[in-house]
PDB file of N, CA, C, O and CB in Angstrom:
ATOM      1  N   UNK A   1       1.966  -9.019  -1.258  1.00  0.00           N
ATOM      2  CA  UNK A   1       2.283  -7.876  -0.440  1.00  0.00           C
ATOM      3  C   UNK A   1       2.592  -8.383   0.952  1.00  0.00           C
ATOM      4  O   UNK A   1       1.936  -9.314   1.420  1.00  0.00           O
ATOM      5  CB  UNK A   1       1.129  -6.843  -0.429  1.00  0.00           C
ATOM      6  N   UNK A   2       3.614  -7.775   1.662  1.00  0.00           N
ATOM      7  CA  UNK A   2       4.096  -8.402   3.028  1.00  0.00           C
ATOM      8  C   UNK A   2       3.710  -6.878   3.788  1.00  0.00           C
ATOM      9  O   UNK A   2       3.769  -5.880   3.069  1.00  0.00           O
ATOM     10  CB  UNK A   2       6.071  -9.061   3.106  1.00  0.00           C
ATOM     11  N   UNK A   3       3.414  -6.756   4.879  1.00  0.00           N
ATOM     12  CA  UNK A   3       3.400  -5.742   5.568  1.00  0.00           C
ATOM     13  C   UNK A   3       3.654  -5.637   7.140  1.00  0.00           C
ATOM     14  O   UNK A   3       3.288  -6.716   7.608  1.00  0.00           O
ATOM     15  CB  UNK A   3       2.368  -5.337   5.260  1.00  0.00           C
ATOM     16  N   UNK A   4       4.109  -4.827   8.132  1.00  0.00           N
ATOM     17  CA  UNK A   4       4.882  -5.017   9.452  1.00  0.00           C
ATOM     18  C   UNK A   4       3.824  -4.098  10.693  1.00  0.00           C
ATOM     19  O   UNK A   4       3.889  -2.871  10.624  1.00  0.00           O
ATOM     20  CB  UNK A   4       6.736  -4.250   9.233  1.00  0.00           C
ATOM     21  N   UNK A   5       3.193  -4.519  11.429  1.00  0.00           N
ATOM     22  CA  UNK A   5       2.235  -3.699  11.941  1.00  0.00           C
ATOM     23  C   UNK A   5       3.192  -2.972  12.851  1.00  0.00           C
ATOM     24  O   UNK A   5       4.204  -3.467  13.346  1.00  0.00           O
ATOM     25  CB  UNK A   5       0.956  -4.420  12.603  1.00  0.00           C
ATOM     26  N   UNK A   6       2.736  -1.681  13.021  1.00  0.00           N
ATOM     27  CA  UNK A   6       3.370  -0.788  13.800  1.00  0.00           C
ATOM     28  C   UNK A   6       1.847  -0.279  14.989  1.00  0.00           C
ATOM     29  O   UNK A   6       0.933   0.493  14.698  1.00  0.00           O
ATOM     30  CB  UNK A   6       4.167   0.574  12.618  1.00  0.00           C
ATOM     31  N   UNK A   7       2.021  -0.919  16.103  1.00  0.00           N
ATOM     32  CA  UNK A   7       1.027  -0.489  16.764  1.00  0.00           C
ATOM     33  C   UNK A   7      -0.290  -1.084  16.728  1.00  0.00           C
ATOM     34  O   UNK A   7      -0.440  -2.301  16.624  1.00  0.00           O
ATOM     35  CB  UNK A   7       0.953   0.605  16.486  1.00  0.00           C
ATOM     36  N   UNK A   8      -1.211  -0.299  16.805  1.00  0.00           N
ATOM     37  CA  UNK A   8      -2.827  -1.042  16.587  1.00  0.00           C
ATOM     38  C   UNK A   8      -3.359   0.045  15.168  1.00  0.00           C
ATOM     39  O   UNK A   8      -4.338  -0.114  14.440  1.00  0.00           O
ATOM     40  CB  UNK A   8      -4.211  -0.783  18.485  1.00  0.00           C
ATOM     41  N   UNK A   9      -2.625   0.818  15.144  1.00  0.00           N
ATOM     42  CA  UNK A   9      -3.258   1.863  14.111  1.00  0.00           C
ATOM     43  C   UNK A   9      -2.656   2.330  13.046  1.00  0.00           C
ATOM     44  O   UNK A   9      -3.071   3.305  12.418  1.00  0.00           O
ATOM     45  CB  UNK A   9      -3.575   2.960  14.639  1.00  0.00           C
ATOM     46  N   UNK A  10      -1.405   1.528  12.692  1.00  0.00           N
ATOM     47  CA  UNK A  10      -0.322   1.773  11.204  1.00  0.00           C
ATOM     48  C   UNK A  10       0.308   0.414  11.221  1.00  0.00           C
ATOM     49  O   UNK A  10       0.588  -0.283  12.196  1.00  0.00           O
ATOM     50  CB  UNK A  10       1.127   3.203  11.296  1.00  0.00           C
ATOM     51  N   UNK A  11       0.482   0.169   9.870  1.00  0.00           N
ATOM     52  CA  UNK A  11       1.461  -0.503   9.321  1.00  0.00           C
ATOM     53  C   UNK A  11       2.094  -0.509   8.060  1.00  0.00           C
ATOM     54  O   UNK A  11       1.521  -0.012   7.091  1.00  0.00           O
ATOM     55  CB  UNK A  11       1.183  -1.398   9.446  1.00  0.00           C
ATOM     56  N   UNK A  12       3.264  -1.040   7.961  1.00  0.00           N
ATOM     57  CA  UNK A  12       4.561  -0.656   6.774  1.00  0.00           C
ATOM     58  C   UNK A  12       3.828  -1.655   5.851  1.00  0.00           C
ATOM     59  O   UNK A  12       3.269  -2.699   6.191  1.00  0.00           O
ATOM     60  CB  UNK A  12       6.593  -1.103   7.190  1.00  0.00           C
ATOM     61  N   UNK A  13       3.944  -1.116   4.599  1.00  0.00           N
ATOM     62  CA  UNK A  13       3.985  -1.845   3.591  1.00  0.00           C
ATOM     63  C   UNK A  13       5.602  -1.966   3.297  1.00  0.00           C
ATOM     64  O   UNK A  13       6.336  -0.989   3.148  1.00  0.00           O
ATOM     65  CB  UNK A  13       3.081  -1.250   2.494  1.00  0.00           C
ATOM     66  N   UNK A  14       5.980  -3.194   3.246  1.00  0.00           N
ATOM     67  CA  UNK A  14       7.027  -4.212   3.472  1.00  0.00           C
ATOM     68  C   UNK A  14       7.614  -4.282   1.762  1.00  0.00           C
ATOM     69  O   UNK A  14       8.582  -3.668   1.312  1.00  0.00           O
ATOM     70  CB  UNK A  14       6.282  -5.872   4.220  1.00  0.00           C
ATOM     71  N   UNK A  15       6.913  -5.000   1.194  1.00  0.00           N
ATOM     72  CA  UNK A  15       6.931  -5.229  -0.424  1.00  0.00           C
ATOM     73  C   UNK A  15       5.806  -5.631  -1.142  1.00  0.00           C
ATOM     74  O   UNK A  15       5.006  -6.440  -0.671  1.00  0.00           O
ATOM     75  CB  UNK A  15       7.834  -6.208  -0.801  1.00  0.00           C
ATOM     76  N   UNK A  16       5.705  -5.221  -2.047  1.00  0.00           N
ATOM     77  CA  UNK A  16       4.752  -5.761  -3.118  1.00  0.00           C
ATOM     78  C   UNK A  16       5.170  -6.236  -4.407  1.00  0.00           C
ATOM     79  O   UNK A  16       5.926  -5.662  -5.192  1.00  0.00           O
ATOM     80  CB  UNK A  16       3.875  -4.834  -3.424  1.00  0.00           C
ATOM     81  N   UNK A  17       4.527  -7.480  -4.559  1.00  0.00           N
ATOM     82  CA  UNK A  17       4.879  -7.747  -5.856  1.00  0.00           C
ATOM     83  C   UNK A  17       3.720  -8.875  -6.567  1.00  0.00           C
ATOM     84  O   UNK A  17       2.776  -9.524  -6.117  1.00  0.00           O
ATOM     85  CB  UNK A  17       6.447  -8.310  -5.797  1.00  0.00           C
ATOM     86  N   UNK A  18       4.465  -8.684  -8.151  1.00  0.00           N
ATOM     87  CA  UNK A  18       3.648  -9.977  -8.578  1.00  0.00           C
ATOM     88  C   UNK A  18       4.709 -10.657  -9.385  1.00  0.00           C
ATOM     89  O   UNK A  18       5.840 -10.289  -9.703  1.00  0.00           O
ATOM     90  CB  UNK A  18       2.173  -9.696  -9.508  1.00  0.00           C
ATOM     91  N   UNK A  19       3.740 -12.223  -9.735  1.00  0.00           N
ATOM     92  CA  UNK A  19       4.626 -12.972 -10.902  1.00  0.00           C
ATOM     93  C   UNK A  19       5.023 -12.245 -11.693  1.00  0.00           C
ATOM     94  O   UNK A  19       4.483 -11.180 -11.991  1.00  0.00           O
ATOM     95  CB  UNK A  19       4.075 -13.928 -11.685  1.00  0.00           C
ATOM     96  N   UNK A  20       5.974 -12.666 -12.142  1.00  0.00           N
ATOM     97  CA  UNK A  20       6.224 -11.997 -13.487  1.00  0.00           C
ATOM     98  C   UNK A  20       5.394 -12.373 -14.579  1.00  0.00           C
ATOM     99  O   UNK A  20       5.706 -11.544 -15.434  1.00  0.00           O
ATOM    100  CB  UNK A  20       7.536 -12.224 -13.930  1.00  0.00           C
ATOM    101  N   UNK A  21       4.695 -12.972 -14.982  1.00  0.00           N
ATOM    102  CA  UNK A  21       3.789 -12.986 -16.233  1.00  0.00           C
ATOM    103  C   UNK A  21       2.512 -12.398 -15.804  1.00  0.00           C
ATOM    104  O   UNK A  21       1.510 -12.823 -16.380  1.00  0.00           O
ATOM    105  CB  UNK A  21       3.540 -14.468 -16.854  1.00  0.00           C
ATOM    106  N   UNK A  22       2.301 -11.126 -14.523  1.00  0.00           N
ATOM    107  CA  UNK A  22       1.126  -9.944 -14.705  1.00  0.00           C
ATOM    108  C   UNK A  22       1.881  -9.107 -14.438  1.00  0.00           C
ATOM    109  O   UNK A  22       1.348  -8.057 -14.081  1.00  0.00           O
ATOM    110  CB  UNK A  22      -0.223  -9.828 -13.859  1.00  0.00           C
ATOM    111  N   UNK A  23       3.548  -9.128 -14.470  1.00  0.00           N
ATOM    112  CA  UNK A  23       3.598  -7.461 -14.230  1.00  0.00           C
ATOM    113  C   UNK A  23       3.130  -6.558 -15.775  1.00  0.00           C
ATOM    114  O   UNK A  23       3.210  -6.870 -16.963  1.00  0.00           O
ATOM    115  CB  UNK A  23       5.509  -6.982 -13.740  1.00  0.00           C
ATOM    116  N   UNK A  24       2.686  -5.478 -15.147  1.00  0.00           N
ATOM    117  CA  UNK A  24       2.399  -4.416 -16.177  1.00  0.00           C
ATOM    118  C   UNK A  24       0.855  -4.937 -16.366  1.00  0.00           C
ATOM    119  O   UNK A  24       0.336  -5.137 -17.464  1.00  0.00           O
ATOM    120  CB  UNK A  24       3.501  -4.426 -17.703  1.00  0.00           C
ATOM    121  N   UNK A  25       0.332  -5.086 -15.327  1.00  0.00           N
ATOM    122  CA  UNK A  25      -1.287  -5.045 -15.835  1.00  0.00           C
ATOM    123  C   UNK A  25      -2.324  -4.840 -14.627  1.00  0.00           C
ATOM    124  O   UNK A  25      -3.485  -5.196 -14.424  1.00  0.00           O
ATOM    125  CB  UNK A  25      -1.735  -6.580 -16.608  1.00  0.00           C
ATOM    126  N   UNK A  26      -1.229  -3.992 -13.818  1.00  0.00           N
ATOM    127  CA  UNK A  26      -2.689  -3.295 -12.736  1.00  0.00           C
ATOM    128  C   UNK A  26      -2.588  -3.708 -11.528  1.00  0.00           C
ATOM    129  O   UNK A  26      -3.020  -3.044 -10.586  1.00  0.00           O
ATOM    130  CB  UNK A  26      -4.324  -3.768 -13.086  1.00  0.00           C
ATOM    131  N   UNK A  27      -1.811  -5.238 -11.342  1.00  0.00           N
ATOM    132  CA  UNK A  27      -1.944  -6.050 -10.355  1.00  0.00           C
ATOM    133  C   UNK A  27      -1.580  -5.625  -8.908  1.00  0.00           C
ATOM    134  O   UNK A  27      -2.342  -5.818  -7.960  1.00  0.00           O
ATOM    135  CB  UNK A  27      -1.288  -7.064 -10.716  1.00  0.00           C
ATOM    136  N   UNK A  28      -0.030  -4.869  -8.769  1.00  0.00           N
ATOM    137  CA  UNK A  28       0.424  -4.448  -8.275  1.00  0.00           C
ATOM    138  C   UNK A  28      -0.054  -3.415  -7.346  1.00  0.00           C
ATOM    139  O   UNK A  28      -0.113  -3.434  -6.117  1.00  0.00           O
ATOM    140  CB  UNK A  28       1.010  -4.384  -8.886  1.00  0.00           C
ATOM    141  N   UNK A  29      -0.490  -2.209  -8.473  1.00  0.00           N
ATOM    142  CA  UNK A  29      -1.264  -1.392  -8.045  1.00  0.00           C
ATOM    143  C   UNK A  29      -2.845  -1.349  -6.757  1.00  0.00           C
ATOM    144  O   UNK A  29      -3.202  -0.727  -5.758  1.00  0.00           O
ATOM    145  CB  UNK A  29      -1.451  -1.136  -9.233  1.00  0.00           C
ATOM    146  N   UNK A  30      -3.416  -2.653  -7.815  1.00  0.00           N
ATOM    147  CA  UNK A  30      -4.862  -3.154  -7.054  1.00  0.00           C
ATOM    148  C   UNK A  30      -4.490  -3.847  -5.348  1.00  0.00           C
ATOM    149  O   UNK A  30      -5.252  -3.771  -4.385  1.00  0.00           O
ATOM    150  CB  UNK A  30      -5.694  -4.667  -8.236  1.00  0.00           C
ATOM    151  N   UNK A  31      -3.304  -4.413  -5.363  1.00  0.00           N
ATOM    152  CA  UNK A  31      -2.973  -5.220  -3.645  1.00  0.00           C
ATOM    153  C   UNK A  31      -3.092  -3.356  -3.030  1.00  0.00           C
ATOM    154  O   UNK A  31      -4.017  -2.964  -2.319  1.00  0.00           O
ATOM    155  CB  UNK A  31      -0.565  -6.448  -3.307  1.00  0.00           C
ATOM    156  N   UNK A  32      -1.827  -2.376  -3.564  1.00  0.00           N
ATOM    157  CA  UNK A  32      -2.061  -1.208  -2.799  1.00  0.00           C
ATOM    158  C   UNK A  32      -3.333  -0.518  -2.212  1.00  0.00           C
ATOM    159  O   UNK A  32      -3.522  -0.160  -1.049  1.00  0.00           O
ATOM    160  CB  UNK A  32      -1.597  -0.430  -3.453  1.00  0.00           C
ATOM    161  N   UNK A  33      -4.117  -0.423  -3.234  1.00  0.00           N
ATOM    162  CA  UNK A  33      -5.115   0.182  -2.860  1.00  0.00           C
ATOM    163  C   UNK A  33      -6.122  -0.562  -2.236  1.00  0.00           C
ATOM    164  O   UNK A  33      -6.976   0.029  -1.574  1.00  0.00           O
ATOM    165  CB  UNK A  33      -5.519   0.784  -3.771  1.00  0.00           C
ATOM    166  N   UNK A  34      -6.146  -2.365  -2.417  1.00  0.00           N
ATOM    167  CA  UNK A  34      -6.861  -2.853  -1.243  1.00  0.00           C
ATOM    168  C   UNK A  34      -6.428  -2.223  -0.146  1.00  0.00           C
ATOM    169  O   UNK A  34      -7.176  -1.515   0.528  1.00  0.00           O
ATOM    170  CB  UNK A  34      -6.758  -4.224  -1.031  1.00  0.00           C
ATOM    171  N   UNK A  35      -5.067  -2.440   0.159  1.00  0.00           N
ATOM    172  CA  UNK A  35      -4.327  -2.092   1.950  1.00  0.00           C
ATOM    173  C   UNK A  35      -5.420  -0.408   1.795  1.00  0.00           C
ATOM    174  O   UNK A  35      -6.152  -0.169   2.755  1.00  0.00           O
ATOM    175  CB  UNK A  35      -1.527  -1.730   2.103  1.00  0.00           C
ATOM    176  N   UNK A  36      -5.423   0.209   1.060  1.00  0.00           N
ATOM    177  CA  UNK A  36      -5.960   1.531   1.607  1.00  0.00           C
ATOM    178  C   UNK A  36      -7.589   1.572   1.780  1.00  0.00           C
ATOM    179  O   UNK A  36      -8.260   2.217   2.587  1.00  0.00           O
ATOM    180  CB  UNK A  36      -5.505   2.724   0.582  1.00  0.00           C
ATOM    181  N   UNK A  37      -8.020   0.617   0.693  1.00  0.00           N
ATOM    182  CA  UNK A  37      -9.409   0.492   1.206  1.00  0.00           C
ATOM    183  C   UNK A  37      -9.651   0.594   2.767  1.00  0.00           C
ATOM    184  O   UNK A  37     -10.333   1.378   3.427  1.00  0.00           O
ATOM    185  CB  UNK A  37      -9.923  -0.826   0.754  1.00  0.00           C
ATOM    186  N   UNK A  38      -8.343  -1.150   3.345  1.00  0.00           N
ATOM    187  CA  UNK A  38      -8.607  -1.210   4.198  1.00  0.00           C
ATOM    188  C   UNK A  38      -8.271  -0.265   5.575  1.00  0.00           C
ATOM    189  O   UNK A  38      -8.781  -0.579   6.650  1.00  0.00           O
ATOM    190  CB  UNK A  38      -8.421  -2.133   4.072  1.00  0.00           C
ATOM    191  N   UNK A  39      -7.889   0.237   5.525  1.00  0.00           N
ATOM    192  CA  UNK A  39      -7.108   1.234   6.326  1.00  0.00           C
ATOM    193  C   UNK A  39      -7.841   2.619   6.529  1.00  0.00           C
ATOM    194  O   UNK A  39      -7.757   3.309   7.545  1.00  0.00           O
ATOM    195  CB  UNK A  39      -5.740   1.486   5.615  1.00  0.00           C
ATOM    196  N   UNK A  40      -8.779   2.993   5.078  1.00  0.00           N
ATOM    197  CA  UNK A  40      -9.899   3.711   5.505  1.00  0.00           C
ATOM    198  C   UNK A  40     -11.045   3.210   6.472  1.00  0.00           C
ATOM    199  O   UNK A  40     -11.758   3.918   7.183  1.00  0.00           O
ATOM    200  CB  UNK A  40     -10.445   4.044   4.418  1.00  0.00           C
ATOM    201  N   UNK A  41     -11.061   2.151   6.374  1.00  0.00           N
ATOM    202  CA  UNK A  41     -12.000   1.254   6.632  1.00  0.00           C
ATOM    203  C   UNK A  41     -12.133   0.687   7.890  1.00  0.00           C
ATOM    204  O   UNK A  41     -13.072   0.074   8.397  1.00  0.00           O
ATOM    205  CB  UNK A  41     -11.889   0.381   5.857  1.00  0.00           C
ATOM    206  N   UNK A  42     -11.138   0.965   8.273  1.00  0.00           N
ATOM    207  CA  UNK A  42     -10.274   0.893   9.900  1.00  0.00           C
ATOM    208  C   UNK A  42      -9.611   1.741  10.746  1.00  0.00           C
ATOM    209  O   UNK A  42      -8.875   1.612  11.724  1.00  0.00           O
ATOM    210  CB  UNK A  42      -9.302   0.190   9.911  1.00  0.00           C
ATOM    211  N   UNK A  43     -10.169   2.841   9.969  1.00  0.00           N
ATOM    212  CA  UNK A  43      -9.210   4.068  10.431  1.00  0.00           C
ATOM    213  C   UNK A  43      -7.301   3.823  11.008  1.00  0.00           C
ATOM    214  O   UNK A  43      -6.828   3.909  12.142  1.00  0.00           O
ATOM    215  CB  UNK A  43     -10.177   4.705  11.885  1.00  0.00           C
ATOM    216  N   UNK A  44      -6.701   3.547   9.839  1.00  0.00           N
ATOM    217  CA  UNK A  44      -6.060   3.062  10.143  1.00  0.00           C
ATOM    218  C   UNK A  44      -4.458   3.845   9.175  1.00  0.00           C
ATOM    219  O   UNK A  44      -4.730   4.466   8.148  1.00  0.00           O
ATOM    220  CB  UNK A  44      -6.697   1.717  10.093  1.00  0.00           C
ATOM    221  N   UNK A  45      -3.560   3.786   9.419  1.00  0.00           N
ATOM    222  CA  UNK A  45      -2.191   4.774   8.649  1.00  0.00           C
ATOM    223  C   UNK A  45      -1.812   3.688   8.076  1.00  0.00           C
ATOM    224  O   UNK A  45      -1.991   2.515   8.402  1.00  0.00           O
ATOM    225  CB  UNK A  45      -0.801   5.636   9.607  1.00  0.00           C
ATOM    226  N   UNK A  46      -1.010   4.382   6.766  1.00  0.00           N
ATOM    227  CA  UNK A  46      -0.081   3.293   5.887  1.00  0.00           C
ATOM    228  C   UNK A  46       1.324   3.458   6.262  1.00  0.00           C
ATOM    229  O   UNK A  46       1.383   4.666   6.490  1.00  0.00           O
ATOM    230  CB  UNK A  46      -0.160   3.508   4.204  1.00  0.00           C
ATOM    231  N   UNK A  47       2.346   3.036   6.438  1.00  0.00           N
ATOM    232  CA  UNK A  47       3.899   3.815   6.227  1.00  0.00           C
ATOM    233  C   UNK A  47       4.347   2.932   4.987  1.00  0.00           C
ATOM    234  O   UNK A  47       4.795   1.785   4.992  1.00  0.00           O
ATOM    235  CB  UNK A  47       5.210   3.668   7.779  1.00  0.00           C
ATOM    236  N   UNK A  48       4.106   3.770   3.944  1.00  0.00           N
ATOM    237  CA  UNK A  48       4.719   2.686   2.350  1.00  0.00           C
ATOM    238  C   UNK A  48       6.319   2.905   1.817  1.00  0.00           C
ATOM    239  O   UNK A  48       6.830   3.579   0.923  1.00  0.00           O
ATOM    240  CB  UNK A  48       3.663   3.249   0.642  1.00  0.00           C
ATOM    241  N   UNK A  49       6.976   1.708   3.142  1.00  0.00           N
ATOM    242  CA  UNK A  49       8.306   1.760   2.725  1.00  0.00           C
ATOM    243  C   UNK A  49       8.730   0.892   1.214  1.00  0.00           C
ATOM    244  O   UNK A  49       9.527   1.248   0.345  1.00  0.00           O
ATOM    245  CB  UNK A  49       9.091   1.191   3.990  1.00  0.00           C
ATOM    246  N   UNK A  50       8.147   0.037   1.258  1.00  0.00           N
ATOM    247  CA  UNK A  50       8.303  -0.538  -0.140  1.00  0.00           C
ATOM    248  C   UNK A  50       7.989   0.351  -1.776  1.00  0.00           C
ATOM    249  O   UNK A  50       6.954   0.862  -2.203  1.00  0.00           O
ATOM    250  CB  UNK A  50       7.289  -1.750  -0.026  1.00  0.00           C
ATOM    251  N   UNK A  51       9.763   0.210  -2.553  1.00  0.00           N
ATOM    252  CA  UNK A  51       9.318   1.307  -3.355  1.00  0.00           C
ATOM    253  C   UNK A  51       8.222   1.668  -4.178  1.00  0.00           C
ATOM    254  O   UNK A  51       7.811   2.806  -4.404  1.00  0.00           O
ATOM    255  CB  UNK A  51      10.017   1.435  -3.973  1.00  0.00           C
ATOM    256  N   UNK A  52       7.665   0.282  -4.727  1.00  0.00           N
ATOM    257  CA  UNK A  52       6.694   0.126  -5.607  1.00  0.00           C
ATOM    258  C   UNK A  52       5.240   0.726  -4.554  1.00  0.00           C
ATOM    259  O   UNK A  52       4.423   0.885  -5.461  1.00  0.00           O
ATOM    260  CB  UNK A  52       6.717  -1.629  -6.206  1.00  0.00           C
ATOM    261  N   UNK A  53       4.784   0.968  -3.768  1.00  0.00           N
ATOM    262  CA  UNK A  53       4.165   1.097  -2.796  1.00  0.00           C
ATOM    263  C   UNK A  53       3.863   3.030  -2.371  1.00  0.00           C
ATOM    264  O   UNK A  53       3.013   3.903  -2.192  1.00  0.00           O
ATOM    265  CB  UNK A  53       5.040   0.143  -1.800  1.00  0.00           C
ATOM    266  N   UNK A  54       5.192   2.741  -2.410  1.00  0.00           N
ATOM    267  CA  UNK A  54       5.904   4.484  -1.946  1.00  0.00           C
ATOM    268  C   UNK A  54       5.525   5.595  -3.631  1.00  0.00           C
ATOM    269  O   UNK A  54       5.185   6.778  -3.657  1.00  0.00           O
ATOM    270  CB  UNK A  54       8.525   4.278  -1.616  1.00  0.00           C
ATOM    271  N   UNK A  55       5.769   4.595  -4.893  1.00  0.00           N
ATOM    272  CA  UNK A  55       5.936   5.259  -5.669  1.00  0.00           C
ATOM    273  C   UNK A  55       4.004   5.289  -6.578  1.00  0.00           C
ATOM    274  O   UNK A  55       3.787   5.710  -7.714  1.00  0.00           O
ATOM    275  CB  UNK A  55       7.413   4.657  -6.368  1.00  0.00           C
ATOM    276  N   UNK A  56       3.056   4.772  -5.709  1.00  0.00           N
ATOM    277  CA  UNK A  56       1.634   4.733  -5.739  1.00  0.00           C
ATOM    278  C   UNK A  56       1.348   5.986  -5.135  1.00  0.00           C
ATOM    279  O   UNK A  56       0.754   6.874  -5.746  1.00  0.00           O
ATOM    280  CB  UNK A  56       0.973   3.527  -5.038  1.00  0.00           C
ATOM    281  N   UNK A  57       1.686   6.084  -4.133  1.00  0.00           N
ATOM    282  CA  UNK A  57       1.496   6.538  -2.649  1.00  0.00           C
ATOM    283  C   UNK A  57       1.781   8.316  -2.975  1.00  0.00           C
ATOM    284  O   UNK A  57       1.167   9.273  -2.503  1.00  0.00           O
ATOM    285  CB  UNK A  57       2.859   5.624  -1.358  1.00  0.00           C
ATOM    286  N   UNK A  58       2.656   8.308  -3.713  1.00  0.00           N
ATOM    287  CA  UNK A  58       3.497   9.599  -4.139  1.00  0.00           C
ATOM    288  C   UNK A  58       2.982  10.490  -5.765  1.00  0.00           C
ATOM    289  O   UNK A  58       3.362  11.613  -6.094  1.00  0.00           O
ATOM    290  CB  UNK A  58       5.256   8.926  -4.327  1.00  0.00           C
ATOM    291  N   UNK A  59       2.353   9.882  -6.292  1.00  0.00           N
ATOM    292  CA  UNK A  59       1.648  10.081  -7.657  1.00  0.00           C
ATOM    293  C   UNK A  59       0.228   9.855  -7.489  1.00  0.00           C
ATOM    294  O   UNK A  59      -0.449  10.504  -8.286  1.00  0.00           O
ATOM    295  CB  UNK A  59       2.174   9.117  -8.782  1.00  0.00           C
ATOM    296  N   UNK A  60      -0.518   9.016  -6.566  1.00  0.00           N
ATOM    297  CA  UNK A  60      -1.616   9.444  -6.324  1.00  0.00           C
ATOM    298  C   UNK A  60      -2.382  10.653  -5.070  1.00  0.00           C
ATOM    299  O   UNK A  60      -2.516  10.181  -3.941  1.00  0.00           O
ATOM    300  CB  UNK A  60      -1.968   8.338  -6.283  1.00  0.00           C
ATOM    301  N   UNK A  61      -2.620  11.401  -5.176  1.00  0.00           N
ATOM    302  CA  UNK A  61      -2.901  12.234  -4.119  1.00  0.00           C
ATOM    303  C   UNK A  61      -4.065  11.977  -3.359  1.00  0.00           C
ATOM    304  O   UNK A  61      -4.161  12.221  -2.156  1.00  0.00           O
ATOM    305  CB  UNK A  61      -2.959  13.440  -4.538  1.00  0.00           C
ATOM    306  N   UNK A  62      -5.088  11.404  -4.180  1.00  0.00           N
ATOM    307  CA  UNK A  62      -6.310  10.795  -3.169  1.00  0.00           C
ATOM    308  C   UNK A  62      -6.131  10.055  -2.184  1.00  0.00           C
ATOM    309  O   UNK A  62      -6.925  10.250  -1.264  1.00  0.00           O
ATOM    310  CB  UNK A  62      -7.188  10.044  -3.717  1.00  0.00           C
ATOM    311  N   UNK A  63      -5.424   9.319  -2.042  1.00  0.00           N
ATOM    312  CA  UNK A  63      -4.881   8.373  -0.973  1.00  0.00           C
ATOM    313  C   UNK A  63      -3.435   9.101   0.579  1.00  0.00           C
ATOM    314  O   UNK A  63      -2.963   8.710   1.647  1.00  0.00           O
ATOM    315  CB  UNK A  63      -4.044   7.034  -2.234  1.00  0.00           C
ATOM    316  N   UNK A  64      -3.353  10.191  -0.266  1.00  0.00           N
ATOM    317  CA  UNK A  64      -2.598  10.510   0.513  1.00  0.00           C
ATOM    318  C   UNK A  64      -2.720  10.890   2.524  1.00  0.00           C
ATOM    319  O   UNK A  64      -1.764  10.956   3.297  1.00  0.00           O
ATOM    320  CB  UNK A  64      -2.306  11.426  -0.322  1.00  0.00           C
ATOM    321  N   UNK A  65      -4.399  11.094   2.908  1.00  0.00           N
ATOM    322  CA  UNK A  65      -4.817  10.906   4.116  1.00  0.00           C
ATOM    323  C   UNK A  65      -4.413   9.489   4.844  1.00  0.00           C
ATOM    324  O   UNK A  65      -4.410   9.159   6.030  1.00  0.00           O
ATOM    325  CB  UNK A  65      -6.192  11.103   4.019  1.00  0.00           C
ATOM    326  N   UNK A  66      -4.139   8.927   3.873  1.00  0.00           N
ATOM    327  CA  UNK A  66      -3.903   7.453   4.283  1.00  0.00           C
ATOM    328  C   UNK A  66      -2.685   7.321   5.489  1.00  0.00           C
ATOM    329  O   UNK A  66      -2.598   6.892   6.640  1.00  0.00           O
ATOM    330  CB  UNK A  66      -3.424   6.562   2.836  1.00  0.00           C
ATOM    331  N   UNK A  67      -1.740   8.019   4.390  1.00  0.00           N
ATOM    332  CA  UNK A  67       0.172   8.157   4.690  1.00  0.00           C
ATOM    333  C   UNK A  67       0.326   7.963   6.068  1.00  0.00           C
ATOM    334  O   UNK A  67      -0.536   8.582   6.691  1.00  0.00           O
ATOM    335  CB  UNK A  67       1.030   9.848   4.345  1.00  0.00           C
ATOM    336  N   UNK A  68       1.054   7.374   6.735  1.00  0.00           N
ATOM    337  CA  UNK A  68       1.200   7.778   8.330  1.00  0.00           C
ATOM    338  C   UNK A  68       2.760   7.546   8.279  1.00  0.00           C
ATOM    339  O   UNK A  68       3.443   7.719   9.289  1.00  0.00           O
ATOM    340  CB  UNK A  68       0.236   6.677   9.650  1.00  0.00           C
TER     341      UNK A  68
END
């Protein structure tokens, strides 16, 4: 996962990815929701321009306080 700080209190999720021999097994998903752990955790905003990121971000609703 690459990400672009915007400020002291948001940053872009950039891209995420994995090798190709774990896509389709969670991996992807788990980097996202670290960044949101951390970001609760820091009071802190996501902006998830990256699609894979955006398309977490958009189907999960618990996380959505996150969004900035």
């Amino acid at each position: 996962m690459t990400y672009t700080w915007i400020g002291k209190t948001k940053f872009i999720i950039d891209h995420t990815g994995v090798e190709n021999k774990f896509e389709g097994k969670g991996f992807g998903k788990k980097l996202v929701m670290k960044s949101v752990e951390y970001a609760r955790n820091n009071d802190l905003k996501i902006l998830p321009l990256c699609p894979f990121a955006k398309k977490v971000f958009d189907t999960d609703e618990s996380i959505d306080e996150i969004r900035g």
